[in-house]
N, C-alpha and C positions, 0 to 999 in steps of 0.2 A: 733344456738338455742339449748338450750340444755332441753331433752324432759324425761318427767317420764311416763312411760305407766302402768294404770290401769288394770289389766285383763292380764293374760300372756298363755292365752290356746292357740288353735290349729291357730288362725286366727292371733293372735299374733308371735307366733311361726314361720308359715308356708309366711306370706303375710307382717306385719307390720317390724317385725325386719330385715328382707334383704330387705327392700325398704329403712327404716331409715340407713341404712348401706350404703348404694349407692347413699345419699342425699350429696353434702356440706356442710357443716359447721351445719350437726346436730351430735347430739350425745348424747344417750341414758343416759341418768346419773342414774335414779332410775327407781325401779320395783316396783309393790305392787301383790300379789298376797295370796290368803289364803292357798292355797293347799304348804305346805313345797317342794314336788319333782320339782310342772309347777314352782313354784319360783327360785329356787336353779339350774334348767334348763335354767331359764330368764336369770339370773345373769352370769351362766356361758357365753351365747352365743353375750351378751351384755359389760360385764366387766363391769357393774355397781352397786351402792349398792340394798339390796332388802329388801321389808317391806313387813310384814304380812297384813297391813293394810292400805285400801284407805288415811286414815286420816295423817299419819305418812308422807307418802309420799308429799302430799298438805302442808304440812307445810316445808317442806326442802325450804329455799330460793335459792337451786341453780337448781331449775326444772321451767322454765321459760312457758312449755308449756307440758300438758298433750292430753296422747289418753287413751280414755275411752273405754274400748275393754271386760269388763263384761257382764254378763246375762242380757237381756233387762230391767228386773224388776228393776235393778237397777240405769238405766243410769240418769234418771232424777234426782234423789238423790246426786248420784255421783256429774253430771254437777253443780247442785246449791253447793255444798261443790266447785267444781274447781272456780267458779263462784266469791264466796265468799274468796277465797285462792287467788285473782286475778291472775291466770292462762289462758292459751290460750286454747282452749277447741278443739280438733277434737273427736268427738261423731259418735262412730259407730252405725246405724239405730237398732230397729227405736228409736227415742229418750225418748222414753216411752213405758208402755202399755198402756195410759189413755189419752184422752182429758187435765182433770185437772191436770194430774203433766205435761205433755208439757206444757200447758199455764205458769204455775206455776216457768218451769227452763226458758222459755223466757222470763219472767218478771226479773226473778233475775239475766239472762244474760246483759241484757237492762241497770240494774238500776247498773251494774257492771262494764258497758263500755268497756267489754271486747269483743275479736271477739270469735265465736263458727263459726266450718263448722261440717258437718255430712259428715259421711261414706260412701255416694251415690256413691262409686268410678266406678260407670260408665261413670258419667259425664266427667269423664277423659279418658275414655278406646278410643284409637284411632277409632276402628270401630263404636263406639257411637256416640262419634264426628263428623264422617265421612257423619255417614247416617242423624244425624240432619242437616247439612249444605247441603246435597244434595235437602234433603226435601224440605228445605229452600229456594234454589234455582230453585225448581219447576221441577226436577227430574222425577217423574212420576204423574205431573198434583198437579189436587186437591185431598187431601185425603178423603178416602170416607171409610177405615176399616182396625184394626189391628188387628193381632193376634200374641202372646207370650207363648211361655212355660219355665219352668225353674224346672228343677227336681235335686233334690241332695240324692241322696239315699243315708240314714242313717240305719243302722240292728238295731233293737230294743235293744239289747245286748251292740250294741255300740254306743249309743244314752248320749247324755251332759244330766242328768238329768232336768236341765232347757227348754231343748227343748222337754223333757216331756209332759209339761202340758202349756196350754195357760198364766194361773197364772204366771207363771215365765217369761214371754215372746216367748215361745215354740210356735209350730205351723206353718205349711207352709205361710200364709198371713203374719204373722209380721218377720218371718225369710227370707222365699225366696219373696214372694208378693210386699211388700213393696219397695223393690229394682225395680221392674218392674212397678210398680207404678209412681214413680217418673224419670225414666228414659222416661215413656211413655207423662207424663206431658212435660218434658223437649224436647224429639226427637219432637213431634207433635207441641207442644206448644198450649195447649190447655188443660182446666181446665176436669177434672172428676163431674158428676155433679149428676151422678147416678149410682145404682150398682143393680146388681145380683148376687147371692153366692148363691151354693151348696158345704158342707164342707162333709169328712170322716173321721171319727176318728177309724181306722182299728186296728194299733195296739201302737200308740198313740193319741193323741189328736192334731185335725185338720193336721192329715199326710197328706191330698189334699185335692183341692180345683179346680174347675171352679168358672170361674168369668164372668161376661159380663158385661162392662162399659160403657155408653152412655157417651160423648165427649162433648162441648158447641155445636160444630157444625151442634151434631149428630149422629155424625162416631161411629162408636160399634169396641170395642175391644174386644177377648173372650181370654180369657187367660188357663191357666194350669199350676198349680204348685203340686209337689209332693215330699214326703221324699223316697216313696215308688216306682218309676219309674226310669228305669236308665237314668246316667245323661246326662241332653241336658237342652241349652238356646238357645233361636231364638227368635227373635223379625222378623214378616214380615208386612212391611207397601202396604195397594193396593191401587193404585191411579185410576185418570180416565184416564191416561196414561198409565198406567206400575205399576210394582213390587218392591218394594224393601225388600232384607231379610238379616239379618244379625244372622249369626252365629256365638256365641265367641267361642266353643269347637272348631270349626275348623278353624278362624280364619279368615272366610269370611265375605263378603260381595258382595252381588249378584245384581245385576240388572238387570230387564226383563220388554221388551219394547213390543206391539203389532207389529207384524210384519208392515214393510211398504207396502205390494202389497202382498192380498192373507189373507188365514185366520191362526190364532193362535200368537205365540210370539216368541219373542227371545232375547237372553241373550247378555246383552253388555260388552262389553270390563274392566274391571276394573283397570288402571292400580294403583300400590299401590302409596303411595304421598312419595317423597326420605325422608322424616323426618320421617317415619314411619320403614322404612329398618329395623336399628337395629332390631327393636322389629320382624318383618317378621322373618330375620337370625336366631335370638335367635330361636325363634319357631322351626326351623328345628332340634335344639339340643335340646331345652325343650319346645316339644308340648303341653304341658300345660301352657307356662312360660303369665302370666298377668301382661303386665305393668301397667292394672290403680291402683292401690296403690302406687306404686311408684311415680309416678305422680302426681294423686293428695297428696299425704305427703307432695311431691316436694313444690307442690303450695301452699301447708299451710305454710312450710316453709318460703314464699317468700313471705306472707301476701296479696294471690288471693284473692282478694274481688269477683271475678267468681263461689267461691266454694260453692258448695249447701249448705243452711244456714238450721237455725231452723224453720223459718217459711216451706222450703221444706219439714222438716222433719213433720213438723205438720201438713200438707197437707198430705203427706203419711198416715198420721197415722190414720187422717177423713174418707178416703176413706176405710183404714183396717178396721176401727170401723165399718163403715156404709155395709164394706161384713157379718161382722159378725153378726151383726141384721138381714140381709135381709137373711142369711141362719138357725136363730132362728126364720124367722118369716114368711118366705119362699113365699116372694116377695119382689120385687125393693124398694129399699132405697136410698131416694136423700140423696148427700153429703151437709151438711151444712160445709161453712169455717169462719162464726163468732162464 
C-alpha cells in the first residue's frame, strides 16, 4: 500500500510515521503539509516527495491510500476531496466539528465506494481489547457504572493554535472526549443516550470538562478530561461483581473481585496474553511506547472491516455536540443519532 499523509505535525511525527515504518508492504510515498520546516522534516524522516498542499497530493496516482492527520476543522473537507480522489481514507477523530459536514463526508464516502476507518486507535490498544472481552465475558457481573479521566497537559505558550479555540476543533471534548466516548460505546457496548457537561475555559477555550453520561441501560459514567491537569487515562468499569480499571500510562489492567468470606475486595491475578509480551518488553525500555497505532495502521493496511468507521465517528461527535449544549444550557441533553 503505498500511503500519502495529510497533516505532518507532532501526532504525525511522534505516532504515525514509526507505526507506518514498522508496517509491511507500506510505504509513505507523499506528504502534504503547509508549514515549509513540519513538511521538509516529513520528507526527511519518510524519503518521500512533499506538497504544500492537500490537493497536490490527492491527485498523485501513485498514493493508493491517505491518513488525514490535520486540525479537526478540516477533516471533513479534507475526506470528501480523498473521497472524491478515490483514496482509502484513515481519518483521525473527530471527523468533524459539526453534525452537517459529518453527514455530509459519509454521504460522499458511501456514493465513492471507498472504505474510510477513523483514528479511534484504542480500539486496537491491547489493554482495550482486553478489558472489552473480559466484560464480555461477565468479568465482574453486570455493569452498573463507569468512570474515566484523560488529561493531556498543554502550556498555553505551547498550545497548536487550533487547539485554541473550539472553531478550529480545539477543546478537551472534541480533542481528548471524543476518544473516551467512543472507546466507552465500544468496551461497554452500549449506546450514550444522554449527557451532562460542565465545561472551563481557564486559559483557553474548553481546557476541562466533567461529563456525566446515562448508558441505554442506565449505568452513569462521570468522566474528566483536562489540557490543564497532569497526564493520566484510566477508564474503571464497577460491576455487581467486581472492578475493572484499566490504566494506559502505566500499562495496566487491574481486577478487583469482593472478597470470597468476610468483608471488602481483592485484587486477581492478571496474567498478561503471550501475544501481548512484545509490547509488555518494549515498555520496560520505552515506558511510554503505545502500540495501538501501529496496529490499528497495521489493520487498515490489511483492509480490517473491525476498524472503527464513520458512522463511530458520528456517534462520537452527537454525544460531543449534545455536552456542549447541555453545558450552554446547563442541563441534561439527550443524544439524538438520526
Amino acid at each position: 500500500m503505498r500511503v500519502g499523509v495529510i497533516g505532518c505535525g507532532a501526532v504525525s511525527h511522534y505516532c504515525h510515521f514509526p507505526a507506518l515504518a514498522r508496517i509491511p508492504d507500506v510505504r509513505v510515498v507523499a506528504v502534504a503539509d503547509p508549514d515549509e520546516a513540519i513538511r521538509n522534516r516529513a520528507i526527511r524522516t519518510t524519503g518521500s516527495i512533499g506538497f504544500k498542499s492537500a490537493e497536490f497530493l490527492l491527485a498523485n496516482t501513485e498514493v493508493d491510500a491517505v491518513i488525514i492527520a490535520t486540525p479537526p476543522a478540516t477533516h471533513a473537507d479534507l475526506g470528501v476531496m480523498a473521497a472524491r480522489a478515490g483514496k482509502l481514507i484513515y481519518l483521525e477523530k473527530p471527523i468533524a466539528t459539526g453534525i452537517p459536514d459529518a453527514m455530509r463526508l459519509s454521504r460522499e464516502v458511501e456514493d465513492a465506494g471507498i472504505r474510510a476507518a477513523v483514528g479511534f486507535n484504542r480500539q486496537s490498544h491491547p489493554l482495550f481489547k482486553r478489558m472489552r472481552a473480559m466484560l464480555a465475558d461477565g468479568a465482574i457481573g453486570t455493569v452498573r457504572a463507569a468512570q474515566t479521566t484523560f488529561c493531556e497537559p498543554v502550556p498555553r505558550d505551547g498550545m497548536p493554535r487550533w487547539k485554541v479555540a473550539r472553531s478550529n476543533g480545539g477543546g478537551v471534548l472534541l480533542d481528548l472526549a471524543s476518544h473516551h466516548i467512543d472507546a466507552i460505546r465500544w468496551i461497554i457496548g452500549e449506546e450514550i443516550i444522554s449527557v451532562r457537561c460542565d465545561v472551563k475555559s481557564d486559559e483557553s477555550e474548553h481546557d476541562s470538562a466533567s461529563v456525566s453520561m446515562t448508558l441505554t441501560s442506565g449505568s452513569i459514567v462521570q468522566s474528566f478530561y483536562s489540557f490543564r491537569s497532569g497526564y493520566a487515562e484510566r477508564i474503571t468499569v464497577f460491576g455487581d461483581a467486581g472492578m475493572l480499571e484499566l490504566d494506559r500510562h502505566r500499562g495496566s489492567l487491574t481486577l478487583t473481585r469482593s472478597r470470597r468470606a468476610g468483608y471488602g475486595s481483592r485484587r486477581s491475578l492478571m496474567v498478561p496474553h503471550l501475544r501481548d509480551m512484545p509490547w509488555k518488553l518494549r515498555r520496560l525500555v520505552r515506558p511510554a511506547h503505545d502500540p495501538s497505532y501501529h496496529l490499528a495502521l497495521g489493520a487498515f493496511a490489511r483492509n480490517d472491516s473491525s476498524l472503527p468507521s464513520l458512522a463511530d465517528g458520528e456517534a462520537s461527535l452527537r454525544v460531543v455536540v449534545a455536552a456542549e449544549e447541555s453545558a450552554t444550557q446547563g442541563r441534561a441533553i439527550d443524544v439524538t443519532y438520526a
